[in-house]
C-alpha positions in Angstrom: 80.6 116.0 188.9 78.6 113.2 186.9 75.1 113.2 188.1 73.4 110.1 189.0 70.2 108.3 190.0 69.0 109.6 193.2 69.9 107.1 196.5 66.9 106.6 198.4 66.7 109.0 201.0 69.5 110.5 200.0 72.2 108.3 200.9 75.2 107.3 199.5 74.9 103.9 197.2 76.5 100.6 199.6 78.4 99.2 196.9 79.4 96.5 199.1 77.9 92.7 199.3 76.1 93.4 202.0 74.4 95.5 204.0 73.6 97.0 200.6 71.1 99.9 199.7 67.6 98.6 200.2 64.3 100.0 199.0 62.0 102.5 200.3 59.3 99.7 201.1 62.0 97.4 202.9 63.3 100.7 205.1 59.1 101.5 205.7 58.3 98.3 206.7 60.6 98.9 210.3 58.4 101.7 211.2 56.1 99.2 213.2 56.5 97.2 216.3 55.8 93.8 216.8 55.0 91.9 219.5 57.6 88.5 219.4 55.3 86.8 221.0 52.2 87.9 219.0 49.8 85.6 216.5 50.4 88.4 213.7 54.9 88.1 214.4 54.4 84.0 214.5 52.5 84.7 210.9 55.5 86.2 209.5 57.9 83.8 210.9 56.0 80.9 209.2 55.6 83.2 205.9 59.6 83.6 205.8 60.0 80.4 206.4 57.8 79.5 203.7 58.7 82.0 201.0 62.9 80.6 201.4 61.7 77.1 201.4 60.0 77.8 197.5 63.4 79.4 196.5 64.5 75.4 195.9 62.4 74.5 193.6 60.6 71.3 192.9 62.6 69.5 195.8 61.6 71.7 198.9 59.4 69.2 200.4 62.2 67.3 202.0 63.7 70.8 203.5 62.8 73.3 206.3 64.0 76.5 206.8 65.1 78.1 210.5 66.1 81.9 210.8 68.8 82.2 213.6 69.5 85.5 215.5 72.9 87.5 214.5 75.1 88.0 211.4 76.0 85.4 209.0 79.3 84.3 210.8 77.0 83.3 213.6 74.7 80.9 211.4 77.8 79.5 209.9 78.8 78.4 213.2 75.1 77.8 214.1 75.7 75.2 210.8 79.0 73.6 211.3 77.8 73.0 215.3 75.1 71.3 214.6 75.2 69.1 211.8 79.0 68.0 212.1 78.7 65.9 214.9 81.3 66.0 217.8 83.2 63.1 215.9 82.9 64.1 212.6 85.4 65.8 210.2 85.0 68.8 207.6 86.6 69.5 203.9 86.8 73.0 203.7 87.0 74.5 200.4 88.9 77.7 200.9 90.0 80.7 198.2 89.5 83.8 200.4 88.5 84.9 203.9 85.5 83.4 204.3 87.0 79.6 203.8 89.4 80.9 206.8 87.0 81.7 208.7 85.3 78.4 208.5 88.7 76.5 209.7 88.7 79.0 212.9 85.3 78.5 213.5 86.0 74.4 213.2 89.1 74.9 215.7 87.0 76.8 217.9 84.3 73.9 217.8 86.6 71.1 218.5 85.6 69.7 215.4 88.5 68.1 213.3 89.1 69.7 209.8 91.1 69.2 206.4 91.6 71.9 203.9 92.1 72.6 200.1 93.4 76.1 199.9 93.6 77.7 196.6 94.8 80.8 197.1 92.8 84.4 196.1 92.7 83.5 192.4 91.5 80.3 191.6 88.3 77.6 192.7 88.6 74.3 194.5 87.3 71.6 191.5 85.4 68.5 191.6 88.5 66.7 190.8 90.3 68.0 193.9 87.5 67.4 195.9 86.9 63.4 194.9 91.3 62.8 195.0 90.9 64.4 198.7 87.5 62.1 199.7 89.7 59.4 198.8 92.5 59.7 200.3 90.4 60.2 203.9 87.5 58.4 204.9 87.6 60.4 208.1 86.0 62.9 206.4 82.3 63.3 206.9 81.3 66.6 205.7 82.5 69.1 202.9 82.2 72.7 203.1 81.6 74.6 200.3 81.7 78.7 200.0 79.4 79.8 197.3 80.4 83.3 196.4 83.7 83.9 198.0 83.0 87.7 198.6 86.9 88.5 199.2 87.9 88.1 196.0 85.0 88.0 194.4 85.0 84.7 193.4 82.1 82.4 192.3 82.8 78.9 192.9 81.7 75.9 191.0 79.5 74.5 193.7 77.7 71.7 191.1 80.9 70.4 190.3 81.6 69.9 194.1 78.1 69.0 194.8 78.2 65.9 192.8 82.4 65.0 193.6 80.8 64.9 197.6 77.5 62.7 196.7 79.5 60.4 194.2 81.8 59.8 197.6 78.5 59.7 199.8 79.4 62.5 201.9 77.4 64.9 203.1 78.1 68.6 201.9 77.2 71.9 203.5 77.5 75.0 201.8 77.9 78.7 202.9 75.7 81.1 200.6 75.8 83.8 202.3 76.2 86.1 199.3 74.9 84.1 196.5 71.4 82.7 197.7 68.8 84.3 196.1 70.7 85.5 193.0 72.4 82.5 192.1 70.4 79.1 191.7 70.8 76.5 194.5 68.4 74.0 194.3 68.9 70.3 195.8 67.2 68.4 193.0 69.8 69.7 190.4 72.5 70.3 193.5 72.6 68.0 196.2 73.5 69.6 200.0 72.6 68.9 203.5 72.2 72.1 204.5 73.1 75.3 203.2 72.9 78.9 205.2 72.7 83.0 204.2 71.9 85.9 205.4 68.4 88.3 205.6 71.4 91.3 204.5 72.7 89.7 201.0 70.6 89.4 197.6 66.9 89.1 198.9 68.2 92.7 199.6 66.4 93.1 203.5 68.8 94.5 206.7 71.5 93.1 209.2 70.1 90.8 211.9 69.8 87.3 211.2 70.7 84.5 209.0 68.9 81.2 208.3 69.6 77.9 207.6 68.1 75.6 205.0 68.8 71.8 205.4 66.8 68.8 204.5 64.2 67.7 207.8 65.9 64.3 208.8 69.4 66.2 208.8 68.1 68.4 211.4 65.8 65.6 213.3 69.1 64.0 213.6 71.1 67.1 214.9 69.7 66.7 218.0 72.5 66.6 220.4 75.0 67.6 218.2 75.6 71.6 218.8 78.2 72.7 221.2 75.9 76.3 221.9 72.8 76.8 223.7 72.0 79.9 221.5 73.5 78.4 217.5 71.5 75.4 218.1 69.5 75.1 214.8 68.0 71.4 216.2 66.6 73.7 219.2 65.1 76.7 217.3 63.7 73.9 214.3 62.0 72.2 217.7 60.5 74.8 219.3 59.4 77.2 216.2 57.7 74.3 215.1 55.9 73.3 218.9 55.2 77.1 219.2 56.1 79.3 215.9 57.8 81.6 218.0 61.9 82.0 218.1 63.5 80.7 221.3 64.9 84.3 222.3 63.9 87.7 221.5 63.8 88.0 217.5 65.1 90.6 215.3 61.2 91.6 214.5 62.0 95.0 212.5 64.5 92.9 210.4 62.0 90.1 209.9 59.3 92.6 208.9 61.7 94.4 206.5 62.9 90.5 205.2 59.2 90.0 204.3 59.0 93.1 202.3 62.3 92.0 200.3 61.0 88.7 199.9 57.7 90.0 198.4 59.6 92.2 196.4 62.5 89.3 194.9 59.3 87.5 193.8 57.8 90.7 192.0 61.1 90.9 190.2 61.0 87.5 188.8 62.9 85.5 191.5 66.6 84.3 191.7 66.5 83.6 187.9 65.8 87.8 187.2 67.5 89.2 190.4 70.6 87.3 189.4 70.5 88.5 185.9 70.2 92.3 187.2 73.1 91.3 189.0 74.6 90.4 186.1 74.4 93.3 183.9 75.6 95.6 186.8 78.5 93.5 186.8 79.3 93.8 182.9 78.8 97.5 183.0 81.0 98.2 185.8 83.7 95.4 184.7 84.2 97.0 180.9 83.6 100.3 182.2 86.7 100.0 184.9 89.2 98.0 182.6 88.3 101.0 179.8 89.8 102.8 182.4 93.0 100.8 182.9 92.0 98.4 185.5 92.7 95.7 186.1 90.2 92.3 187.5 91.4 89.9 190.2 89.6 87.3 188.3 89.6 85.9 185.0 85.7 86.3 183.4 84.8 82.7 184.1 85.2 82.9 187.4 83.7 86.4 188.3 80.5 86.3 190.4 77.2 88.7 189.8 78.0 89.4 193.3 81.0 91.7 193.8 84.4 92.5 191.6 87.6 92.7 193.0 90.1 95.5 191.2 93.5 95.5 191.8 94.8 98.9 193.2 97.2 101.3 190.6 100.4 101.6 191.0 100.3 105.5 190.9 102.7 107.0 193.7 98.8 109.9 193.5 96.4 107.0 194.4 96.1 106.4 198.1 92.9 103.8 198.8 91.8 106.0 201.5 91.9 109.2 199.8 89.6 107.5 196.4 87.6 106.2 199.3 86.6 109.5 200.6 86.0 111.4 197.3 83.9 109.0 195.7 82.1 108.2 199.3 81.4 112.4 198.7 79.4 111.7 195.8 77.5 108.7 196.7 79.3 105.7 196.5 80.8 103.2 199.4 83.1 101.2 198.3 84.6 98.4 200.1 88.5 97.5 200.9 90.5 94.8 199.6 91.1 91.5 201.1 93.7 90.1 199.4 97.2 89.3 200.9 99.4 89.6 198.0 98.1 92.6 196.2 96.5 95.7 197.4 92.8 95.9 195.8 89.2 97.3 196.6 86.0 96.1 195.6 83.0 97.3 194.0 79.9 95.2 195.0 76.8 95.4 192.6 74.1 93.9 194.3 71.1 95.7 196.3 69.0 98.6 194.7 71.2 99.4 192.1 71.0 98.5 188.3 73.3 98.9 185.3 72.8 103.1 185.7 74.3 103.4 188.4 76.8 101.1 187.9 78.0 103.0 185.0 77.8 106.3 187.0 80.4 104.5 189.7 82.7 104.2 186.9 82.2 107.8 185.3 83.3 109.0 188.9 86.0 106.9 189.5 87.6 108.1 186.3 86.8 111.7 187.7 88.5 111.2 190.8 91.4 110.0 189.5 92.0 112.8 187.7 91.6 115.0 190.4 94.1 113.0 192.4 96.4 113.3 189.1 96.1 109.6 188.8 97.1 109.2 184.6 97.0 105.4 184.7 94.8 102.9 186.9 97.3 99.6 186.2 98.7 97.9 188.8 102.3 96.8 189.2 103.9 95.1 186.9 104.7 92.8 190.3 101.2 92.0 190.7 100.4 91.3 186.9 103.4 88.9 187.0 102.1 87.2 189.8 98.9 86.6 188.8 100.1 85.5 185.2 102.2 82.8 187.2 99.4 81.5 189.2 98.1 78.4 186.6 94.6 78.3 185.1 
């Protein structure tokens, strides 16, 4: 069995895009409890707050940040309550899941929606975007997904950016699993408001999201939301009466965030975590086609993020069985999304770096020979159909 850098702890690597594997520092910082109401919690709130607002660069006066409670579906929703008013009407930009997920949440709302679906393998465009502005005033709002984790995807969110501004819309855009690894900063990329999660590439734990918009976006939310507790108008109000969240916080998870947020600046910021990202991603990619496999995605639209593989079409592989043998030395993996092919996918953010990454792949290619696997292509089905779908 290939030996490999040892997991902290001793656990298995989370190659997934989130919860990922976190440091030693990050898991230390939970050991302590916090007061919600306490001066020294309020401190941190106002530090985190802080510390996201800098990630934008040299236009972050005109934003302010508010963490929200729960996982990132529920500061999605928090986002598309609040700042689409009852009226209004959203693009959504969909390739994968998480655009899907947007148009339930929207339905759910009450809040009319259009959509641009591209399927698993290809982006939504600028182009697209402007024809569809057009051809519907209605529209208020475009949703944009940054890094659309189910495929893998990492769409062109400048291009999109600037299609919604030159139609003077306003544009909201889910970053969940890009912020803090890939650049997103309102002077060069214009948005409302933007959200992500405390679990994604500043690399802290599960428990709350935030939301970033610019100050007279949420001033004028007021009213808007649909929720008592995904009102971002209400938690902006009172953190900044009182510095203290509305309802009990996640304080562990904000203690840990600080710790990650600490340690993203050590590293060099987005600019140097996204270019770790990076190299884990090359690694892993040429290591896994050396071994017959094949990419989702074409290489100008994989993300730093997470690669999606398509599954071989050996009647040895089983997904759950590779699942289990590599999760027995070390390695998570996570499923496939994908509705016309079967796939998994290897996420390579977190604590890992290009090491590791090339220990995954010396493992896979040991497991498949244990499973008798001789070839890791997919079918000649699923090759045709992704050859079909245009570029």
């Amino acid at each position: 069995m290939t030996t490999l850098p040892a997991p902290k702890l001793g656990e298995p690597y989370l190659l997934t895009p989130g919860p990922l594997t976190t440091s030693f520092a990050v898991k230390e910082a939970m050991l302590r409890d916090w007061g919600s109401w306490d001066g020294d919690f309020r401190a941190m709130t106002a530090e985190l707050r802080s510390r996201l607002l800098a990630l934008l660069g040299q236009d972050k006066d005109r934003y302010d940040c508010v963490p929200m409670q729960g996982s990132g579906s529920y500061v999605v929703e928090a986002m598309l309550g609040t700042f689409v008013p009852r009226d209004g009407k959203v693009l959504v930009l969909c390739n994968g899941a998480y655009g899907k997920r947007a148009v339930e949440t929207l339905k759910y709302l009450g809040r009319a929606c259009a959509v641009i679906d591209m399927g698993d393998y290809l982006p939504p465009r600028g182009s697209q975007v402007t024809e569809a502005l057009a051809a519907d005033p209605a529209i208020t709002h475009v949703l944009a997904i940054h890094c659309e984790t189910s495929s893998g995807i990492l769409n062109p969110v400048q291009e999109i950016a600037d299609a919604t501004a030159a139609a003077g819309r306003k544009l909201l855009v889910d970053s969940m699993s890009a912020f803090g690894a890939v650049p997103l900063e309102p002077h060069q990329t214009p948005f409302q408001a933007m959200v992500s999660s405390a679990n994604k590439c500043i690399e802290g734990v599960p428990g709350f999201g935030f939301v970033i918009a610019e100050t007279q976006e949420i001033e004028a939310a007021k009213g808007n939301s649909h929720s008592l507790a995904l009102d971002v108008h209400a938690q902006w109000a009172a953190m900044e009466k009182t510095g203290q969240w509305r309802f009990t916080p996640p304080t562990h998870v904000v203690a840990a965030f600080i710790e990650a947020l600490k340690a993203h600046e050590a590293e060099g910021g987005t600019a140097a975590r996204g270019a770790r990202y990076l190299k884990n991603r090359q690694t892993l990619v040429a290591g896994m086609r050396d071994l017959g496999f094949v990419t989702l995605l074409e290489d100008e639209w994989l993300s730093p993020i997470i690669t999606t593989f398509f599954c071989p079409d050996h009647p040895r592989f089983d997904f759950p069985d590779f699942y289990d043998r590599m999760k027995d030395r070390g390695f998570i993996l996570y499923p496939g999304k994908l509705t016309a092919a079967e796939s998994f996918r290897v996420g390579h953010i977190g604590q890992v770096d290009s090491a590791v990454m090339q220990a995954v792949v010396d493992n896979v290619s040991e497991v498949l020979r244990e499973m008798g696997v001789e070839t890791a292509a997919p079918s000649d089905a699923t090759l045709e159909h992704k050859q079909a779908v245009p570029a």
